[in-house]
PAKENU-238353 format. One line per field, with one value per residue (C-alpha): residue number from 1; x, z, y. Coordinates in steps of 0.1 Angstrom, whole numbers, padded with zeros to 4 digits. Each point is the difference from the previous one (the first is absolute). Example, Ala and Ser with C-alpha at 12.3 -4.5 7.8 and 13.67 -1.06 7.14 Angstrom:
BEGIN
i = 1  2
x = 0123  0014
z = 0078  -0007
y = -0045  0034
This chain:
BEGIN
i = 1  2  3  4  5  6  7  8  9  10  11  12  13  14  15  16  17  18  19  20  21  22  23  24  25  26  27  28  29  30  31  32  33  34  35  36  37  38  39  40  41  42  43  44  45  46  47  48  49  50  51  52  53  54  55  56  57  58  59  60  61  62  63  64  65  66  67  68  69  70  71  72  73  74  75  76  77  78  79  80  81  82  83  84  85  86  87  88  89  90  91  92  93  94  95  96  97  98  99  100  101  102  103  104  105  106  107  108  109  110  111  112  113  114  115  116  117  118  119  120  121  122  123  124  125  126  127  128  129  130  131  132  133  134  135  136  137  138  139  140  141  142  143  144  145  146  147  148  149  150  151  152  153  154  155  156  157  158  159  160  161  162  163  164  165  166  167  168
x = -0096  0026  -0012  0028  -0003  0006  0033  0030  0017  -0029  0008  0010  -0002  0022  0028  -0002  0003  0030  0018  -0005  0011  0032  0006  0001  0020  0031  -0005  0011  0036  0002  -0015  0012  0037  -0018  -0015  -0038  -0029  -0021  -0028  0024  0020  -0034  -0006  0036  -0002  -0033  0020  0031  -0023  -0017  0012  -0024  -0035  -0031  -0001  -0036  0015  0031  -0028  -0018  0033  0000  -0032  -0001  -0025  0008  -0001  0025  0020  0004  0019  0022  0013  -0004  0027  0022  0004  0010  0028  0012  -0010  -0028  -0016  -0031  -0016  -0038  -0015  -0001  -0035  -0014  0011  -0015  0025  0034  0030  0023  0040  0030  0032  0033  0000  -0031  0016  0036  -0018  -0010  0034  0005  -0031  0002  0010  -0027  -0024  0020  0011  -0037  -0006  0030  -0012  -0040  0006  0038  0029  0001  -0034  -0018  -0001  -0019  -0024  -0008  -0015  -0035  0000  -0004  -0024  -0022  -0002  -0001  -0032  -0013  0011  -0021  -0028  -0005  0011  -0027  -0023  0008  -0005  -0033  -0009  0019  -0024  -0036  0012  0002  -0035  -0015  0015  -0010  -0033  -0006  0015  -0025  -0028  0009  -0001  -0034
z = -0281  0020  0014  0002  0038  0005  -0013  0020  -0018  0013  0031  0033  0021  -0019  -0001  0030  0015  -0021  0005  0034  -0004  -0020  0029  0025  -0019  -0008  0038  0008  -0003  0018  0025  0000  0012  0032  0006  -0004  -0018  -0020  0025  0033  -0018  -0004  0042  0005  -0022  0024  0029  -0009  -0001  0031  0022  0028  -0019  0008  -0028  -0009  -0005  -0021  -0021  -0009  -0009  -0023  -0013  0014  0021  0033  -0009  -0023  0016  0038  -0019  -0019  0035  0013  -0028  0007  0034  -0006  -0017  0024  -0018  0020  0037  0011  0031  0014  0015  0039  0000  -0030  -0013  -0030  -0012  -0009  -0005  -0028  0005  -0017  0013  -0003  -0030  -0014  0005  -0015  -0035  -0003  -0007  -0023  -0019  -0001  -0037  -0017  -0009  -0019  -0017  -0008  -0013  -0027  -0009  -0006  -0015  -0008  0005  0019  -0013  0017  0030  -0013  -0021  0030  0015  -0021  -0004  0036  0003  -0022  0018  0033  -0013  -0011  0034  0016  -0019  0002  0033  0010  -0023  0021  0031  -0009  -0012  0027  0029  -0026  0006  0037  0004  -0022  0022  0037  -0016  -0013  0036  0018  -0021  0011  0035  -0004
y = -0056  0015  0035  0026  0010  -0039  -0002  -0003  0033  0016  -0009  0028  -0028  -0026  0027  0010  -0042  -0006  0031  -0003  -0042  0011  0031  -0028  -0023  0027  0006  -0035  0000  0029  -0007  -0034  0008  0014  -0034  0016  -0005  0034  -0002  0002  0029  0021  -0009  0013  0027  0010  -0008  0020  0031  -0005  -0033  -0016  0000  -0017  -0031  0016  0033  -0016  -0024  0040  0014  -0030  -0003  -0034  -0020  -0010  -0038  0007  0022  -0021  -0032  0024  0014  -0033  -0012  0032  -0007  -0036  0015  0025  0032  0009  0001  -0009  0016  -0002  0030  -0004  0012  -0013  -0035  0003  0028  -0008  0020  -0007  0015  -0003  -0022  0010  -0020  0014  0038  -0013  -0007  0033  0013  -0025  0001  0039  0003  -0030  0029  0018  -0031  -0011  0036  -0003  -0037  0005  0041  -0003  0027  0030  0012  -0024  0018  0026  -0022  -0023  0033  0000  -0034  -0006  0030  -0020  -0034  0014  0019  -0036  -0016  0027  -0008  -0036  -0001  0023  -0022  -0028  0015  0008  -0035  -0014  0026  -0007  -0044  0007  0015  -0023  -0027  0018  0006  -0037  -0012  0022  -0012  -0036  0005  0016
């Protein structure tokens, strides 16, 4: 018996995963002639906006985790896009800025969105259709990432709470 709400046309999160997938791919040769991968163009899109961030505050921007988001920085300044700098008076913050390298791309990766735009909605219209679109998923972003917090703050406590019992 297969119930309804378990098949894969029933499915948000199934379209959302491949669209996303297939976004990423048609990203790829773009991006590709700039000698970057989709991940360090979303840290130098954030950089671009606002240059010399904290890696914690560039892993928020990006709804990443910092143990994701420190070898990704790591790699990009390997490569030359990207500085690395620890805070004089605290160690355990470091500041991520562009190179000259990392600020040249920006010129030349200036017109990529509106070339993604006309391949996922097609023609001129698509600038105008993206607009509710990305209303939408922003609204679901904000949710789950809120969700997540939560779960993420409720995980902690359980944790301090179970650590304090043990030194009881």
């Amino acid at each position: 018996m297969a119930y309804d709400q378990l098949k894969l046309h029933s499915q948000l999160c199934f379209r959302l995963y491949t669209a996303s997938r297939l976004i990423t791919q048609t990203y790829y040769p773009l991006l590709d002639k700039l000698g970057i991968t989709y991940p360090q163009y979303l840290v130098l899109m954030v950089l671009w906006e606002k240059d010399g961030l904290k890696v914690m505050e560039l892993a928020r921007r990006l709804y990443l985790d910092s143990n994701t988001m420190t070898p990704l920085v790591q790699r990009m300044e390997k490569v030359g896009l990207v500085n690395r700098v620890k805070n004089e008076k605290d160690a355990r913050e470091t500041f991520v800025s562009l190179t000259k390298h990392g600020k040249e791309l920006e010129e030349m990766a200036k017109d990529i969105p509106f070339c993604m735009v006309d391949k996922v909605l097609g023609g001129a219209e698509g600038q105008e259709r993206i607009k509710p679109v990305t209303q939408e998923l922003d609204g679901i972003i904000a949710r789950l990432s809120e969700q997540r917090t939560k779960a993420k703050e409720a995980a902690y406590t359980r944790l301090r709470e179970e650590r304090a019992t043990l030194r009881k």
